[in-house]
mmCIF entry with sequence, helices, sheets and N, C-alpha, C, O atoms, coordinates in Angstrom:
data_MODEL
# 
_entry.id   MODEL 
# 
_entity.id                         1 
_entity.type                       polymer 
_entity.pdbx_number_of_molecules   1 
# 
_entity_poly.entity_id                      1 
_entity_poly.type                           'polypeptide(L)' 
_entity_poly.nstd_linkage                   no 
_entity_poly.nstd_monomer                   no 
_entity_poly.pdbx_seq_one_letter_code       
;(UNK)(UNK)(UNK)(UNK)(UNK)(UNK)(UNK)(UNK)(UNK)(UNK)(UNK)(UNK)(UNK)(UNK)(UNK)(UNK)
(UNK)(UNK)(UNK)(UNK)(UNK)(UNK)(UNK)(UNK)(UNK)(UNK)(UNK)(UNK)(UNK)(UNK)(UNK)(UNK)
(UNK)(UNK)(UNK)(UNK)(UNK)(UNK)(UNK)(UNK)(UNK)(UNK)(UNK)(UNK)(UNK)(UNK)(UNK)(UNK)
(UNK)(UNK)(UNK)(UNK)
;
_entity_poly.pdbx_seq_one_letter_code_can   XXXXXXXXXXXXXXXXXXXXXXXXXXXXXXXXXXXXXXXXXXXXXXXXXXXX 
_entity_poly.pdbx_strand_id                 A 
# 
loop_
_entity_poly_seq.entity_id 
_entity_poly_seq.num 
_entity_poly_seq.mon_id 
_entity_poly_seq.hetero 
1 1  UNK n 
1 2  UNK n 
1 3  UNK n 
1 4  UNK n 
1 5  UNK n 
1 6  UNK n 
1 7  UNK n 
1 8  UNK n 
1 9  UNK n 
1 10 UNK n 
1 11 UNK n 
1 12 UNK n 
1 13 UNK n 
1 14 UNK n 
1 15 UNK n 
1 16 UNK n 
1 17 UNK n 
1 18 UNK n 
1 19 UNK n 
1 20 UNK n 
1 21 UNK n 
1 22 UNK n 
1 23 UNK n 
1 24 UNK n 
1 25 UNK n 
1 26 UNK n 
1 27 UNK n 
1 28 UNK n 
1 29 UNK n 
1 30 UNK n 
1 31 UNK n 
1 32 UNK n 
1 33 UNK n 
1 34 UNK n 
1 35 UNK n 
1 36 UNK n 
1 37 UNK n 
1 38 UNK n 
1 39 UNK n 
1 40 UNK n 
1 41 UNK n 
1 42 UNK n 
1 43 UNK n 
1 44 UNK n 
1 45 UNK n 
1 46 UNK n 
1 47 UNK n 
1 48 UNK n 
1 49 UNK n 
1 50 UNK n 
1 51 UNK n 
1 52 UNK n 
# 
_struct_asym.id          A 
_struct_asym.entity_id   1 
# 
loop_
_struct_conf.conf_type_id 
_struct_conf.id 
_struct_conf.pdbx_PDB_helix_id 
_struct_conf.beg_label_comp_id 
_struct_conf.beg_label_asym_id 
_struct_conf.beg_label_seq_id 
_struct_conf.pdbx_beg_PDB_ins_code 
_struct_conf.end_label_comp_id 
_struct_conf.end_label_asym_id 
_struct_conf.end_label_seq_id 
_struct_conf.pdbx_end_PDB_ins_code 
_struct_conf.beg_auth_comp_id 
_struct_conf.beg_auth_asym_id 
_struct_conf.beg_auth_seq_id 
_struct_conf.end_auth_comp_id 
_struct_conf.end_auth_asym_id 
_struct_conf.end_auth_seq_id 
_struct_conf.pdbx_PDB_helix_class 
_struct_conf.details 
_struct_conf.pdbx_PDB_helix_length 
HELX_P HELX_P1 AA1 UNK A 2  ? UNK A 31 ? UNK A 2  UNK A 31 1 ? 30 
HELX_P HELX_P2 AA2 UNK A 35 ? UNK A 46 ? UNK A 35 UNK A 46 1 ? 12 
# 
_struct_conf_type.id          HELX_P 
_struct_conf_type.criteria    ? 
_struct_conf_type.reference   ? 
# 
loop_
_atom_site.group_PDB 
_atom_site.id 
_atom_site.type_symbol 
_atom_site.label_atom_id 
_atom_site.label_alt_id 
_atom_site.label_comp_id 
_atom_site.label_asym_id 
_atom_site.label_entity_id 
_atom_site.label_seq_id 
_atom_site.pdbx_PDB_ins_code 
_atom_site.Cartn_x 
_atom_site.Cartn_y 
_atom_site.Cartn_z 
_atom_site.occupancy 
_atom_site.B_iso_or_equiv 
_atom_site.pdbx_formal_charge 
_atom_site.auth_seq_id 
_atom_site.auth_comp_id 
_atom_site.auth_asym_id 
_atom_site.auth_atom_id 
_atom_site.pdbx_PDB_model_num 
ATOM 1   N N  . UNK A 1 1  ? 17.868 -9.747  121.708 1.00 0.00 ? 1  UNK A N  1 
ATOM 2   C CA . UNK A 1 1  ? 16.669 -9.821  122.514 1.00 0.00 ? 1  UNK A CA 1 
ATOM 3   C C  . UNK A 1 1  ? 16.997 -10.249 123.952 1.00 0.00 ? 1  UNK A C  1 
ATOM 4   O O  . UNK A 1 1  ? 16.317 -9.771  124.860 1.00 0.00 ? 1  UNK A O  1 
ATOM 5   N N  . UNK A 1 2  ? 18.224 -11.322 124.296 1.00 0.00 ? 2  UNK A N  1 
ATOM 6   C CA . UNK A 1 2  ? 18.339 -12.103 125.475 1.00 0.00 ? 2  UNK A CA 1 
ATOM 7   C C  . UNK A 1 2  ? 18.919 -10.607 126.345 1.00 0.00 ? 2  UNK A C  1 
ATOM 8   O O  . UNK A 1 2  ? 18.750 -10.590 127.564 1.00 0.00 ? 2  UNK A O  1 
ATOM 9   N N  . UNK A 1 3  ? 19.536 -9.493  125.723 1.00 0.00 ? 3  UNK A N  1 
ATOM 10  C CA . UNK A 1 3  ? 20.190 -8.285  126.524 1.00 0.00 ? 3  UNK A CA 1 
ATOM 11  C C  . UNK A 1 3  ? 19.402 -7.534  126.900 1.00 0.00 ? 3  UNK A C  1 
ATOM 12  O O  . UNK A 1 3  ? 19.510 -7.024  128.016 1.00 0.00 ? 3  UNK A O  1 
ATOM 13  N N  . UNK A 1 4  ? 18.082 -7.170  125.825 1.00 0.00 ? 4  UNK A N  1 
ATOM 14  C CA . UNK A 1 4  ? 16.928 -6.501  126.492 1.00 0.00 ? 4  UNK A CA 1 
ATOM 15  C C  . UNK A 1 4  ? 16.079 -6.875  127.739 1.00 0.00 ? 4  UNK A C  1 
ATOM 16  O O  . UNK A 1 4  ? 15.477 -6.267  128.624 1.00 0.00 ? 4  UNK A O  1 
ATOM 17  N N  . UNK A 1 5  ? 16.337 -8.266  127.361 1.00 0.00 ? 5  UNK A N  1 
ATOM 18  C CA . UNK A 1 5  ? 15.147 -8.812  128.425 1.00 0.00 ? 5  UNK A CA 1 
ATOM 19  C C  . UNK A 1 5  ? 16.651 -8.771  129.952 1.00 0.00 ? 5  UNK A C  1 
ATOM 20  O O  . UNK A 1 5  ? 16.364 -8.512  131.121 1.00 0.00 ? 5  UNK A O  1 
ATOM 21  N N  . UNK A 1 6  ? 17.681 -8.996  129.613 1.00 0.00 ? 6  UNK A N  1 
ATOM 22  C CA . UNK A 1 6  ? 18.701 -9.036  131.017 1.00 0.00 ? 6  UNK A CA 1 
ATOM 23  C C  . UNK A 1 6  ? 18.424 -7.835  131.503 1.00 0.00 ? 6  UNK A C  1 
ATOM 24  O O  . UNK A 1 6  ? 18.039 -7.883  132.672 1.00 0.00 ? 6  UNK A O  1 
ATOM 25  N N  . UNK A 1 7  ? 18.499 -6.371  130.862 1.00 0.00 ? 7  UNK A N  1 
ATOM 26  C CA . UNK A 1 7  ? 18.326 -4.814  131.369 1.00 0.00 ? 7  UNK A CA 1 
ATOM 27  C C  . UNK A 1 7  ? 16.910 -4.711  131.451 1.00 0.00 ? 7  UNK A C  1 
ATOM 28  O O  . UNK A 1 7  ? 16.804 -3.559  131.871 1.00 0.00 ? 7  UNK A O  1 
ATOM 29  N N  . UNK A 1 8  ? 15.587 -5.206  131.315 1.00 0.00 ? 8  UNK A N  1 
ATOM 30  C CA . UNK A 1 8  ? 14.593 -5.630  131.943 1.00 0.00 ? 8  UNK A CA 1 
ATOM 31  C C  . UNK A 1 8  ? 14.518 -5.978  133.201 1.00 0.00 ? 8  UNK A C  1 
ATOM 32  O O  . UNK A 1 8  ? 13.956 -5.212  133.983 1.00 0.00 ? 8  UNK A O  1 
ATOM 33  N N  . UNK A 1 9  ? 14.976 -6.997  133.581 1.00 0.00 ? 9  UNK A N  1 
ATOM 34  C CA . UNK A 1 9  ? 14.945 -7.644  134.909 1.00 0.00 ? 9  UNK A CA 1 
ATOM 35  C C  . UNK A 1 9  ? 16.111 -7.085  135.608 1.00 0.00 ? 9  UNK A C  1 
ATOM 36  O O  . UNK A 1 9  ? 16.255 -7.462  136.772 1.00 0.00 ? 9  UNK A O  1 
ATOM 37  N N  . UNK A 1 10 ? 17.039 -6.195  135.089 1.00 0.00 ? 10 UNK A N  1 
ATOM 38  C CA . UNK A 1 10 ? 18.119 -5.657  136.369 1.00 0.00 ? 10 UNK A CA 1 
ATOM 39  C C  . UNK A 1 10 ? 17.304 -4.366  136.237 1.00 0.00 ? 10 UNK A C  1 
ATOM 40  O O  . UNK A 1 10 ? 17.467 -3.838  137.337 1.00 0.00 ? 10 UNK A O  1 
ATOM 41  N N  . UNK A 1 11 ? 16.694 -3.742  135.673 1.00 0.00 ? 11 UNK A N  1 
ATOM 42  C CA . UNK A 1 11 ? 15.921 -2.246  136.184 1.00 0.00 ? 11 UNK A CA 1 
ATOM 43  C C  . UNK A 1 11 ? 14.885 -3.189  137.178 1.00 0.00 ? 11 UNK A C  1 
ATOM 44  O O  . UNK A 1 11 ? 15.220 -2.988  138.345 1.00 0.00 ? 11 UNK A O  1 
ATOM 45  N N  . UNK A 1 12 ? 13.991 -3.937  137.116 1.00 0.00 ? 12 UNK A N  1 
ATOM 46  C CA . UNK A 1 12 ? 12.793 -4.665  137.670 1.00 0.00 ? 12 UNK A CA 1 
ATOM 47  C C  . UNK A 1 12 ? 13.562 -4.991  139.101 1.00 0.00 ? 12 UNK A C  1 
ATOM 48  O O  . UNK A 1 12 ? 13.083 -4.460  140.103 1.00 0.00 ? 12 UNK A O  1 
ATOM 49  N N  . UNK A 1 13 ? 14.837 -5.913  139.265 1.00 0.00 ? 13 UNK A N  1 
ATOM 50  C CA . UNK A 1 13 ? 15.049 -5.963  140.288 1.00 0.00 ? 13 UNK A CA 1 
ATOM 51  C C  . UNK A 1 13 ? 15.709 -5.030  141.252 1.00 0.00 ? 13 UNK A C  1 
ATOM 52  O O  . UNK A 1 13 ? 15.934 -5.367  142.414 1.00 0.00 ? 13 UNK A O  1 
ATOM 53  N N  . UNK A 1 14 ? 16.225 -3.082  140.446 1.00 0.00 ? 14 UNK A N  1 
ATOM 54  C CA . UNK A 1 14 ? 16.728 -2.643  141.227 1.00 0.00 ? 14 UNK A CA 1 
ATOM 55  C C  . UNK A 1 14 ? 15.286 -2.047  141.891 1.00 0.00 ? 14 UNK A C  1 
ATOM 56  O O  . UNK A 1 14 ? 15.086 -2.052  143.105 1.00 0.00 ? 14 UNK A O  1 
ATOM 57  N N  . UNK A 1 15 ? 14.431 -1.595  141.014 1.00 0.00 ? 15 UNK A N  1 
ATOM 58  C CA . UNK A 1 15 ? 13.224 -1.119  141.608 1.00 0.00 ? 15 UNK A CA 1 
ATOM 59  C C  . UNK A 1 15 ? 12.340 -1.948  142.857 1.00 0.00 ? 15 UNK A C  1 
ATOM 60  O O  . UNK A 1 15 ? 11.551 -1.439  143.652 1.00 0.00 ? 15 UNK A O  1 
ATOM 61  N N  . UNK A 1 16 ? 12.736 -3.339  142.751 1.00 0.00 ? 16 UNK A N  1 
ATOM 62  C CA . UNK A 1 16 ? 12.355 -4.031  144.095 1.00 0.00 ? 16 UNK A CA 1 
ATOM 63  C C  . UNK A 1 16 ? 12.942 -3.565  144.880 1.00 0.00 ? 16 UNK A C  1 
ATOM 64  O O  . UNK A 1 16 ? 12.288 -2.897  145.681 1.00 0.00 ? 16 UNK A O  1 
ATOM 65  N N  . UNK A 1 17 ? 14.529 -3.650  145.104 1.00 0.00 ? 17 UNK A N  1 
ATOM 66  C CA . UNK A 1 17 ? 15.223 -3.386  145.919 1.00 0.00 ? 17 UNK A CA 1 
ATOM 67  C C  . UNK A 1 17 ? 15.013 -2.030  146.877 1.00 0.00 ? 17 UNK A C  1 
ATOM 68  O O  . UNK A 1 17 ? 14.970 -2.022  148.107 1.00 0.00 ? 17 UNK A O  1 
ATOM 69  N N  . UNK A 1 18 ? 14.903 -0.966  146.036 1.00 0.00 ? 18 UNK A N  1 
ATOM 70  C CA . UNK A 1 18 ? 14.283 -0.054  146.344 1.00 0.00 ? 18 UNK A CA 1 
ATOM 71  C C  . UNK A 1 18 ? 13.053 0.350   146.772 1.00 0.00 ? 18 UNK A C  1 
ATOM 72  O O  . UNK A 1 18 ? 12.974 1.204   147.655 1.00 0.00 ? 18 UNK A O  1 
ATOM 73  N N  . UNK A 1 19 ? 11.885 -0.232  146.182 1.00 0.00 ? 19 UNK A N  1 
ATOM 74  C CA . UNK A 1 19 ? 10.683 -0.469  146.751 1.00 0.00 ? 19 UNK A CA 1 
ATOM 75  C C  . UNK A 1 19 ? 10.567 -0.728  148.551 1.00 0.00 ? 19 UNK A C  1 
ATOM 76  O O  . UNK A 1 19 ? 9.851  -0.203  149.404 1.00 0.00 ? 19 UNK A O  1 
ATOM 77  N N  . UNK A 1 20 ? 11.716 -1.867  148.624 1.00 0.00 ? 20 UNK A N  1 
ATOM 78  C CA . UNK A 1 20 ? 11.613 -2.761  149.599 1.00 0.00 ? 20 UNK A CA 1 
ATOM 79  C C  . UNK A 1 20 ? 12.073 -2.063  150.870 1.00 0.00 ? 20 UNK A C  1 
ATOM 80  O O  . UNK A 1 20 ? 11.561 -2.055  151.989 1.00 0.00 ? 20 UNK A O  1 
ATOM 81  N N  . UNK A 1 21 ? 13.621 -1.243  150.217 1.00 0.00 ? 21 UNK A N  1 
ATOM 82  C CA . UNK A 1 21 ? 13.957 -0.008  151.558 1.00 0.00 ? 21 UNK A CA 1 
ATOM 83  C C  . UNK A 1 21 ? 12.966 0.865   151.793 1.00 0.00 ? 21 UNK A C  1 
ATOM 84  O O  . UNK A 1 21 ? 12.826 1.187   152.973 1.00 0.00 ? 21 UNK A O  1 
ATOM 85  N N  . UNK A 1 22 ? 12.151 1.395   150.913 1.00 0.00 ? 22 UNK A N  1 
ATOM 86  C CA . UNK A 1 22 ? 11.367 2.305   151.204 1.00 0.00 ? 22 UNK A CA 1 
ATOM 87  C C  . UNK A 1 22 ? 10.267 1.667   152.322 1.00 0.00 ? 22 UNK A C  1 
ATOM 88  O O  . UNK A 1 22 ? 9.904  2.139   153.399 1.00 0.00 ? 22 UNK A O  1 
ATOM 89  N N  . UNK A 1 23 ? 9.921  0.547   151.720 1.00 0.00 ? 23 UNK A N  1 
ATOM 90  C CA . UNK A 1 23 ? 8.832  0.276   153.343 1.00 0.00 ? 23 UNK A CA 1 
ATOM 91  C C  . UNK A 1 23 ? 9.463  -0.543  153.982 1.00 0.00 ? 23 UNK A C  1 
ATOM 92  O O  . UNK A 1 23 ? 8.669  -1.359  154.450 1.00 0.00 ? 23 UNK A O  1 
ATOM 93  N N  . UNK A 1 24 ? 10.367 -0.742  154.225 1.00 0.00 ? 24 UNK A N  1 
ATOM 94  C CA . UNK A 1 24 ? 11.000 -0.497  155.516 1.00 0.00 ? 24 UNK A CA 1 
ATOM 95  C C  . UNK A 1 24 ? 11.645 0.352   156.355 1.00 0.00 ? 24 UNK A C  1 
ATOM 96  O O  . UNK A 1 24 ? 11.752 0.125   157.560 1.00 0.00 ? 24 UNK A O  1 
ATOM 97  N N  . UNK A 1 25 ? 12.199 1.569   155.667 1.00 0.00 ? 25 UNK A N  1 
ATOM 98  C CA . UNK A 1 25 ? 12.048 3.110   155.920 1.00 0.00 ? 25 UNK A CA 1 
ATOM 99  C C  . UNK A 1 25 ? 10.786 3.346   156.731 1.00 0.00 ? 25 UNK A C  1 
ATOM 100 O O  . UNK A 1 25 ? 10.788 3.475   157.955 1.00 0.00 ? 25 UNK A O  1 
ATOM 101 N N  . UNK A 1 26 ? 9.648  3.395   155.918 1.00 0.00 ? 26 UNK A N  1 
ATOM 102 C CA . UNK A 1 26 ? 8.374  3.532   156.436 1.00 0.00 ? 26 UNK A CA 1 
ATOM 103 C C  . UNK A 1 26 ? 8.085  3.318   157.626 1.00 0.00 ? 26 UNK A C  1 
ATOM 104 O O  . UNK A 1 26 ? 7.728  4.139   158.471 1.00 0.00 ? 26 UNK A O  1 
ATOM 105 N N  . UNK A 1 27 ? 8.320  1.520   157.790 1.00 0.00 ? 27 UNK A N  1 
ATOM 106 C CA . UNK A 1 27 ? 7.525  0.750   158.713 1.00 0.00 ? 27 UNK A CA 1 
ATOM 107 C C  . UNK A 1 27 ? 8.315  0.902   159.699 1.00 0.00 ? 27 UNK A C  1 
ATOM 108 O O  . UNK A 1 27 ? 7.828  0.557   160.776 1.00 0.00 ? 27 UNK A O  1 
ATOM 109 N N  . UNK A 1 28 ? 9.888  1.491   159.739 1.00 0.00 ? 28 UNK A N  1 
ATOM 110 C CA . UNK A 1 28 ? 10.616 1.708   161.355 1.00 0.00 ? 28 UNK A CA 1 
ATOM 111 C C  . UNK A 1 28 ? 9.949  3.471   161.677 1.00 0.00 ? 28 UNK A C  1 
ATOM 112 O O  . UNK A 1 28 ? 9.395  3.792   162.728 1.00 0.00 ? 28 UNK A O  1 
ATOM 113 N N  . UNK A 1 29 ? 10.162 4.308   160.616 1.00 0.00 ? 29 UNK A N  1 
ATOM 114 C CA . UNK A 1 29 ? 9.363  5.855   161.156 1.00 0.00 ? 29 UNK A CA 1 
ATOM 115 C C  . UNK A 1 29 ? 8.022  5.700   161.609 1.00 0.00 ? 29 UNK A C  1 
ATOM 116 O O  . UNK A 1 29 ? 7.528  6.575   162.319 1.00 0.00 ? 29 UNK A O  1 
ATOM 117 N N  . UNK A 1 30 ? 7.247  4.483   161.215 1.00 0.00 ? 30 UNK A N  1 
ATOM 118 C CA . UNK A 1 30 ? 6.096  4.605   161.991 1.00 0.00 ? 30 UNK A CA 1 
ATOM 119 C C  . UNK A 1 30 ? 6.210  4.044   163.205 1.00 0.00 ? 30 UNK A C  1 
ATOM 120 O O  . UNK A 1 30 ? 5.605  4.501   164.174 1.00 0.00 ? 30 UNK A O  1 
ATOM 121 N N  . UNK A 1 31 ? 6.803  3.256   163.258 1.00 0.00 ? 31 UNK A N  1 
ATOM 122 C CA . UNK A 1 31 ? 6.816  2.089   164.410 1.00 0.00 ? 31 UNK A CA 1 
ATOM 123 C C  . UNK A 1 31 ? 7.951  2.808   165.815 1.00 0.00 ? 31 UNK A C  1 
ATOM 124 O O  . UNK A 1 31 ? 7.538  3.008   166.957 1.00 0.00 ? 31 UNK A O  1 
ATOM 125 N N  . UNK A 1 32 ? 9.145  3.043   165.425 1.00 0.00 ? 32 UNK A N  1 
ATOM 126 C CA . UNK A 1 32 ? 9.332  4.198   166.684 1.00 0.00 ? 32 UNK A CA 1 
ATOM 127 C C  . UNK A 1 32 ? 9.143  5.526   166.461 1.00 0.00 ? 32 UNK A C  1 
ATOM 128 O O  . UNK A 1 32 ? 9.350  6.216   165.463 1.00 0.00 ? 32 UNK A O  1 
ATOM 129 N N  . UNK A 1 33 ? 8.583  5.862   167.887 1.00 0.00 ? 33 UNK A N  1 
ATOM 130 C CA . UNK A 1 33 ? 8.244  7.100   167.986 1.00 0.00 ? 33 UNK A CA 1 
ATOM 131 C C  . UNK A 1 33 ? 9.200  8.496   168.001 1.00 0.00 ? 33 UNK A C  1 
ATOM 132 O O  . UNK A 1 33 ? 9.810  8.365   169.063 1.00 0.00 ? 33 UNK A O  1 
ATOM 133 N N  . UNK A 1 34 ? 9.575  9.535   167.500 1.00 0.00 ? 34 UNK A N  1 
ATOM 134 C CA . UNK A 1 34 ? 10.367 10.004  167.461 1.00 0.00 ? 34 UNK A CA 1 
ATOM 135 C C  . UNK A 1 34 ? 10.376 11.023  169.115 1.00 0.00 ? 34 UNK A C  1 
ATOM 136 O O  . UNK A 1 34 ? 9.625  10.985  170.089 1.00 0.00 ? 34 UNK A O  1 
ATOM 137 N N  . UNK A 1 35 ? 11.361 11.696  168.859 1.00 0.00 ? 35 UNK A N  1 
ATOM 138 C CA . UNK A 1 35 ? 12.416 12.287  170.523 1.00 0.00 ? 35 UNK A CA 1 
ATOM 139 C C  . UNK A 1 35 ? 11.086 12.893  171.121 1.00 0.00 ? 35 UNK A C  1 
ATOM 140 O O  . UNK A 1 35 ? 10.454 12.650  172.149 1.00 0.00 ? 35 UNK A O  1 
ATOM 141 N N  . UNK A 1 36 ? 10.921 13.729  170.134 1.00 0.00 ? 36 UNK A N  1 
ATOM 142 C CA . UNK A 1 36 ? 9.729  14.842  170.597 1.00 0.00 ? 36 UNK A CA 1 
ATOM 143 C C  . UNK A 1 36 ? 8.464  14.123  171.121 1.00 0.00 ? 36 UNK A C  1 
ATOM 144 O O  . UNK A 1 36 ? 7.818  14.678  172.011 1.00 0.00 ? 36 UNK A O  1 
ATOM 145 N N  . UNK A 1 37 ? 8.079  12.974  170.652 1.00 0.00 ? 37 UNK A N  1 
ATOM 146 C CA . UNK A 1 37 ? 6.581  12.605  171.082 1.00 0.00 ? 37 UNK A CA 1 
ATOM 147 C C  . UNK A 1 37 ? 6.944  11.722  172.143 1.00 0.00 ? 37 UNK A C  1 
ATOM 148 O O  . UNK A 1 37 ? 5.976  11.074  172.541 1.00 0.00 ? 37 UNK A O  1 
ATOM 149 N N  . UNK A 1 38 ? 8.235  11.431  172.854 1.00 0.00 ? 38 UNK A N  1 
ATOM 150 C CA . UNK A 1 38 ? 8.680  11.099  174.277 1.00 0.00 ? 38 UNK A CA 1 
ATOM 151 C C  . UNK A 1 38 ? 8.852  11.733  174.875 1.00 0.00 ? 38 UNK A C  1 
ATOM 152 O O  . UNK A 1 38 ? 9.149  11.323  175.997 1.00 0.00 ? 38 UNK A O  1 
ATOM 153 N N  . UNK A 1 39 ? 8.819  13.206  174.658 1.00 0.00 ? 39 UNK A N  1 
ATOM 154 C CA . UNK A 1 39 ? 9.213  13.376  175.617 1.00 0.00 ? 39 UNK A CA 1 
ATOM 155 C C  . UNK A 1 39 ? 7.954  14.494  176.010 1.00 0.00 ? 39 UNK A C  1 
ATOM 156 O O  . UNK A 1 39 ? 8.030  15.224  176.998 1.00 0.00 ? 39 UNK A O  1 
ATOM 157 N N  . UNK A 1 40 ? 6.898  14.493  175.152 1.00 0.00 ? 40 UNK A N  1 
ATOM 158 C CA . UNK A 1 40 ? 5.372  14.861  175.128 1.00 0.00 ? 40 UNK A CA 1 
ATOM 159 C C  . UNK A 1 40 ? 4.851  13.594  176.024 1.00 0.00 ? 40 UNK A C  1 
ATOM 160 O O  . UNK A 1 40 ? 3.709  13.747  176.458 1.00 0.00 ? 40 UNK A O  1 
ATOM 161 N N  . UNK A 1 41 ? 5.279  12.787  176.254 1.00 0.00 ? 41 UNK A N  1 
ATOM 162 C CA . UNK A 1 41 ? 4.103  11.603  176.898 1.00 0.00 ? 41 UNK A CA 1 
ATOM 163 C C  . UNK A 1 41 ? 5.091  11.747  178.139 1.00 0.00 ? 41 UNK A C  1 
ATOM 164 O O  . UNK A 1 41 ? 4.390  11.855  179.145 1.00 0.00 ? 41 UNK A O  1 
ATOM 165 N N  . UNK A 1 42 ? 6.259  11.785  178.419 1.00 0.00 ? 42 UNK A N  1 
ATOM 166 C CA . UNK A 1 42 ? 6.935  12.195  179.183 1.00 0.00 ? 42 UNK A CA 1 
ATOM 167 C C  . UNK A 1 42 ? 6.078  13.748  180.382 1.00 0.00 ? 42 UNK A C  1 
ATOM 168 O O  . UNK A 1 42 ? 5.631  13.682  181.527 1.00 0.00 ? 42 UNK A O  1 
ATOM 169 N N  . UNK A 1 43 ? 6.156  14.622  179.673 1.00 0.00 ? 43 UNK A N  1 
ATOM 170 C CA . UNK A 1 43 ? 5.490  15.588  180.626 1.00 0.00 ? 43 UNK A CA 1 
ATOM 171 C C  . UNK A 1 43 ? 3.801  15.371  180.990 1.00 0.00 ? 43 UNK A C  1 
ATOM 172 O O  . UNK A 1 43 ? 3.261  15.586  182.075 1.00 0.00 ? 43 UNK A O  1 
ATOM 173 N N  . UNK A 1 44 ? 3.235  14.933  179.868 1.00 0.00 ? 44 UNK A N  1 
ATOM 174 C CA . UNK A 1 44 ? 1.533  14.515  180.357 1.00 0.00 ? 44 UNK A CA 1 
ATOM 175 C C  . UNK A 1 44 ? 1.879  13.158  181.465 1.00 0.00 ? 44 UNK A C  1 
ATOM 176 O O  . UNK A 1 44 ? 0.877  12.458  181.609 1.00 0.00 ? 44 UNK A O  1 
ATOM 177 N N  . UNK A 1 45 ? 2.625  12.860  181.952 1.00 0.00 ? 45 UNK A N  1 
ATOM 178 C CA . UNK A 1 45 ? 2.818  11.702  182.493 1.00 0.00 ? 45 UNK A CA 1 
ATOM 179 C C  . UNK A 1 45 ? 2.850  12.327  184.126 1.00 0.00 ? 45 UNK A C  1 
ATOM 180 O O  . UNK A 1 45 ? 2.060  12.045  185.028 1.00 0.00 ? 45 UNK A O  1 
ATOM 181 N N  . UNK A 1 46 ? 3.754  13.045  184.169 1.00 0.00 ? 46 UNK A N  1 
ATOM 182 C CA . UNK A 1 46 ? 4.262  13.912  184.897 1.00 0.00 ? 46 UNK A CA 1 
ATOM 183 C C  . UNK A 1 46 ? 3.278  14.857  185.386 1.00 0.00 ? 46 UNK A C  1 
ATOM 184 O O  . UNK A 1 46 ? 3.237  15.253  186.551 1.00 0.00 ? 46 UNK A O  1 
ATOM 185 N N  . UNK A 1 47 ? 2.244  15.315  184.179 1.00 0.00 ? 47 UNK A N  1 
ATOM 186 C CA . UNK A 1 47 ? 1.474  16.437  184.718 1.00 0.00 ? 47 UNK A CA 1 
ATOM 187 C C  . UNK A 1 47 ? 0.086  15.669  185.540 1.00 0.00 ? 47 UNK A C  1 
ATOM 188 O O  . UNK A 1 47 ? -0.596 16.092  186.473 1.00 0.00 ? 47 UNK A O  1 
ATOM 189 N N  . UNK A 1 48 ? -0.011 14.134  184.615 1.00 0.00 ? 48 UNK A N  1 
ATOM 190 C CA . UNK A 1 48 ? -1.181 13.660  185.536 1.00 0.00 ? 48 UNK A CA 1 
ATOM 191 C C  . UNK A 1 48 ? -0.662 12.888  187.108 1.00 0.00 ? 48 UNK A C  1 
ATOM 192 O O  . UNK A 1 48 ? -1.586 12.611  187.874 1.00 0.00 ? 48 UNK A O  1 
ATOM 193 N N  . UNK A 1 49 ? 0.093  12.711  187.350 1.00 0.00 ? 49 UNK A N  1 
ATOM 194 C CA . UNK A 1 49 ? 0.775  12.153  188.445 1.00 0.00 ? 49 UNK A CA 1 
ATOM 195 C C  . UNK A 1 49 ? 0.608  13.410  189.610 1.00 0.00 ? 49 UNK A C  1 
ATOM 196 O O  . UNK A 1 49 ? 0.451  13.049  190.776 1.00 0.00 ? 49 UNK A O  1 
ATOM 197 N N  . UNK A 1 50 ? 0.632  14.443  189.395 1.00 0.00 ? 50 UNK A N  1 
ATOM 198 C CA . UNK A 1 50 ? 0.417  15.629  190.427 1.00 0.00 ? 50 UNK A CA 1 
ATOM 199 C C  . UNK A 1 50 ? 1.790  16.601  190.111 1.00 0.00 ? 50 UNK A C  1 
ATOM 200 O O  . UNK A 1 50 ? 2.202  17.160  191.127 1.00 0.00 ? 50 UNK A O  1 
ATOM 201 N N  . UNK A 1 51 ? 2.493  16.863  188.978 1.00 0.00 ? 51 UNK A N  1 
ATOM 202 C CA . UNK A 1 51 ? 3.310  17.615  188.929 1.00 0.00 ? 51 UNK A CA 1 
ATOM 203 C C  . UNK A 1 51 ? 3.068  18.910  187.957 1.00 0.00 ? 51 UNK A C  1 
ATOM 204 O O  . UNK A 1 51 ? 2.114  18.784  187.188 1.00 0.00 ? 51 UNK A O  1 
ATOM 205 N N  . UNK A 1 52 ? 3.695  19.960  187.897 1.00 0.00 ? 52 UNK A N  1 
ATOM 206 C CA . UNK A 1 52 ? 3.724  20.983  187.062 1.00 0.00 ? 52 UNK A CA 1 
ATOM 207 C C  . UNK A 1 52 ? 2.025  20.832  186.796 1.00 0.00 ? 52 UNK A C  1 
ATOM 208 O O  . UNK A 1 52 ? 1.450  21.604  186.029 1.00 0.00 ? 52 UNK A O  1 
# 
């Protein structure tokens, strides 16, 4: 019983582990903005300033 319950809590804690990269995965893809949407605020920047 004490081996079931050990492979219990090592599946339980790899699934935290994993849980845990995933939102933090998450929370950096949301949090910076990727190339393309800089360089979109980049030209509206540009276009309201008096250019193109």
């Amino acid at each position: 019983m004490s081996d079931l319950l050990s492979l219990v809590e090592l599946a339980g804690y790899v699934a935290a582990i994993l849980a845990m990269s995933a939102a933090v995965t998450w929370a950096v893809v949301k949090i910076s903005p990727s190339e393309a949407a800089k360089e979109q605020r980049a030209r509206e920047k540009a276009r309201a300033a008096g250019g193109d």
